[in-house]
C-alpha positions, 0 to 999 in steps of 0.5 A: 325429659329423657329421650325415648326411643322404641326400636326392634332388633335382630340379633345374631352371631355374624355379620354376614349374616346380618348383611343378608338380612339387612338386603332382604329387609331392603328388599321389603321383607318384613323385619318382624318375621325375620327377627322371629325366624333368625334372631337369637334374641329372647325378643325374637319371639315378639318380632324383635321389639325392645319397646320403649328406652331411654339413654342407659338402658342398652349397650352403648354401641347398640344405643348410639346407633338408636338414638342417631337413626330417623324413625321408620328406618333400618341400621346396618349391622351394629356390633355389641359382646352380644353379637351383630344387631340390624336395629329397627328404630319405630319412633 
């Protein structure tokens, strides 16, 4: 059976940004309501939430860094083509 993993991500275009609101996360904001407010990712909407995936269903550089986390925890910013990601792993 595949590997699943349900994550949320914020995605937007610097790492800069990306490390300010990986601090404010750190900090006990709550991700949902950052991912709506500065995700530039059609996800953002729903609070960043990706769902469930398997292996090859991501960008290798985004999905590397999801299945390596423990559940319930925050990545540093994860470069893809798409920009700088902080990904949220759920389960």
């Amino acid at each position: 059976m595949n590997e699943v993993v349900t994550a949320s991500h914020i995605l937007v275009e610097n790492e800069e940004l990306a490390n300010q609101l990986l601090e404010q996360v750190t900090s006990g904001e709550r991700f949902a309501q950052l991912a709506q407010q500065h995700s530039k990712c059609p996800s953002g909407k729903y609070g960043g939430n990706l769902g469930q995936f398997t292996r090859g269903k991501m960008v290798k550089e985004f999905e590397d860094v999801a299945f390596g986390m423990e559940p319930g925890t925050v990545s540093g910013p994860v470069r893809t083509k798409f920009g700088y990601h902080l990904v949220y792993r759920q389960s």
